[in-house]
C-alpha positions as CSV (number, residue, x, y, z in Angstrom):
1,X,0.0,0.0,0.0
2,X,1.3,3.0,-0.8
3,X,0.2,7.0,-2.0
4,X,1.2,10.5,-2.2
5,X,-0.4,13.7,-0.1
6,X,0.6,16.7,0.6
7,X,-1.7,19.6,3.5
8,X,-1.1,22.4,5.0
9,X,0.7,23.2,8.2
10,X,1.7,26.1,10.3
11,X,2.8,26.6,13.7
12,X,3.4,29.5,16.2
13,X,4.2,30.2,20.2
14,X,4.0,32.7,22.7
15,X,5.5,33.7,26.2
16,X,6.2,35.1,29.0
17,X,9.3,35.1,31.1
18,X,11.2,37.0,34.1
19,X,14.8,37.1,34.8
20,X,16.4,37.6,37.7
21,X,20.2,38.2,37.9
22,X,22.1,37.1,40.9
23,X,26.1,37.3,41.7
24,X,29.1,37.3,39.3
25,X,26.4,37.4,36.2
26,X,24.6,34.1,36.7
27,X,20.9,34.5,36.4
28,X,17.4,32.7,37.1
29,X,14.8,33.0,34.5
30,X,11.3,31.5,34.8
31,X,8.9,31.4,31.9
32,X,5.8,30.3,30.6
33,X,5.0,29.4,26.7
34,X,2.0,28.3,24.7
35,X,2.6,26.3,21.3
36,X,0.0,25.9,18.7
37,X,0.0,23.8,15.4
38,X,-2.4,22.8,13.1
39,X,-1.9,20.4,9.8
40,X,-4.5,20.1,7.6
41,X,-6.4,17.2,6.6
42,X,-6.7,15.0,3.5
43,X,-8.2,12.8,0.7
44,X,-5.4,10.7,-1.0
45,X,-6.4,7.2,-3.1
46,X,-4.3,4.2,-2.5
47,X,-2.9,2.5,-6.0
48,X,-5.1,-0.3,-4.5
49,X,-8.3,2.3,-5.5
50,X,-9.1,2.7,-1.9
51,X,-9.9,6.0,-0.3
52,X,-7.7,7.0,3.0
53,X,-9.5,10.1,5.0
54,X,-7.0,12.0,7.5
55,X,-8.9,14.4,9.8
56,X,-7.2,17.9,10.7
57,X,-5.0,17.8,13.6
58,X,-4.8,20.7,16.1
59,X,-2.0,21.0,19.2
60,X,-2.2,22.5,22.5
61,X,0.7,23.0,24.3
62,X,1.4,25.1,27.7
63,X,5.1,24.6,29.1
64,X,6.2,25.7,32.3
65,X,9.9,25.9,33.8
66,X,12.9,27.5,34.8
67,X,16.7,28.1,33.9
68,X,19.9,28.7,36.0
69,X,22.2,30.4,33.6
70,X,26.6,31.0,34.9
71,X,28.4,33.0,33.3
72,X,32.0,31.5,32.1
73,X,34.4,34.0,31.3
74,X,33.2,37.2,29.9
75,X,31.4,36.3,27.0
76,X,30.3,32.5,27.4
77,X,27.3,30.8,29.3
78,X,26.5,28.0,30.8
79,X,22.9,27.0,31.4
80,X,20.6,24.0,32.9
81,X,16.3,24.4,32.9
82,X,13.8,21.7,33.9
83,X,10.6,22.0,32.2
84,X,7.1,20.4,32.1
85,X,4.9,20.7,28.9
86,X,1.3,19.4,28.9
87,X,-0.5,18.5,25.3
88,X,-4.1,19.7,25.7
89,X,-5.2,17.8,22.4
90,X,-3.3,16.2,19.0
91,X,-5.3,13.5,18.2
92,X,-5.1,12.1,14.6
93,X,-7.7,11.1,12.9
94,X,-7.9,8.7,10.0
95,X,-10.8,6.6,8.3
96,X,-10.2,4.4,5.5
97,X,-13.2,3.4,2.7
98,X,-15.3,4.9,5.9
99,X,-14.5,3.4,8.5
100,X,-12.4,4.7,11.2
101,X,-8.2,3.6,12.1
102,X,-6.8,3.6,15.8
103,X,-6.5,7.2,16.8
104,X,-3.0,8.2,18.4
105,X,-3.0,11.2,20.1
106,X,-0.1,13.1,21.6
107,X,-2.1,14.1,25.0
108,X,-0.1,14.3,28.3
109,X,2.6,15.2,30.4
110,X,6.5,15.9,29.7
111,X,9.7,16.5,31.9
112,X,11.9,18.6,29.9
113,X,15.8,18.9,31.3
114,X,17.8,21.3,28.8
115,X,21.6,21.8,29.2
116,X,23.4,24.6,27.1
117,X,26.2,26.5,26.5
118,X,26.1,30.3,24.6
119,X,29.0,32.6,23.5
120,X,29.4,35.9,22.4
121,X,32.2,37.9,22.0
122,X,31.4,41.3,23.5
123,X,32.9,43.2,20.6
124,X,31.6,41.1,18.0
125,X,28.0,40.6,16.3
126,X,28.2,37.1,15.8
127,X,27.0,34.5,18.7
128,X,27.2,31.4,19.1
129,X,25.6,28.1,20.8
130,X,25.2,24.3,21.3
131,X,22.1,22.5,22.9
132,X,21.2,19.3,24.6
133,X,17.3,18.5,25.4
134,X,16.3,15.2,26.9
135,X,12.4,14.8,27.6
136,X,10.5,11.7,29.4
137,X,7.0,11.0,29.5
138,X,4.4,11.4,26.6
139,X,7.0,12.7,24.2
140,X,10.6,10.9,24.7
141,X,13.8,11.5,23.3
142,X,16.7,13.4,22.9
143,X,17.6,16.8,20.7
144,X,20.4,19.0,20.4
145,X,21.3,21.6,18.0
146,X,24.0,24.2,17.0
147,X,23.3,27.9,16.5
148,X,25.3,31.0,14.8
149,X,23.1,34.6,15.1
150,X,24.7,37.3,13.2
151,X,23.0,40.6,14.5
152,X,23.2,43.6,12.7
């Protein structure tokens, strides 16, 4: 079995955040974000001549948590955050010549740990990071990423 689709998704988050410095530059920020996402549903026919129905999928997502940021040096940072996200919805719909699959859905709790490390040169424009994220619960797994921001 096999087809071809294609839909429509888009995505977007807001939030909120306070930072509190402490000693020697290290800081303490606590924030709070809300992700939304919706991909669009489709029609597709299987090369078998059936007909394979997915339903639009909308996510919820509110996550909560907090980051300990030290300062290394002048221009580099170190930083650790704990997190927890709760999905609010994401269930997937599908039905096939009418009659409906199993549903997955992405509802539930996640513990987030995040571990980081930022630099920028305090006479340059350029920053750069690295980042680890580890999460357990209804969404596990681990991601990391490199970044270069050019400001200008």
């Amino acid at each position: 079995m096999s087809y071809d689709n294609a839909s429509t998704y888009f995505a977007g988050h807001v939030g909120v955040g306070q930072e509190w410095k402490l000693a020697n530059g290290n800081k303490i920020e606590g924030y709070a974000k809300y992700f939304y996402s919706h991909q669009a549903g489709d029609t597709v026919k299987l090369r078998s001549g059936g007909i394979l129905e997915f339903g639009d999928v909308d996510s919820h997502r509110l996550r909560v948590g907090a980051r300990y940021t030290h300062a290394v040096g002048g221009s580099g940072e170190l930083y650790a955050g704990l997190a927890y996200e709760h999905e609010f919805g994401g269930d997937a719909t599908a039905t096939y010549q009418g009659y409906s699959t199993p549903s997955p859905s992405l509802g539930g709790g996640t513990g987030i740990l995040e571990l980081g490390y930022r630099f920028a040169p305090k006479d340059g424009r350029v920053s750069y990071g690295v980042n680890l994220m580890g999460m357990t619960g209804q969404r596990e797994g681990i991601a990391g990423g490199a970044q270069v921001t050019w400001a200008f």
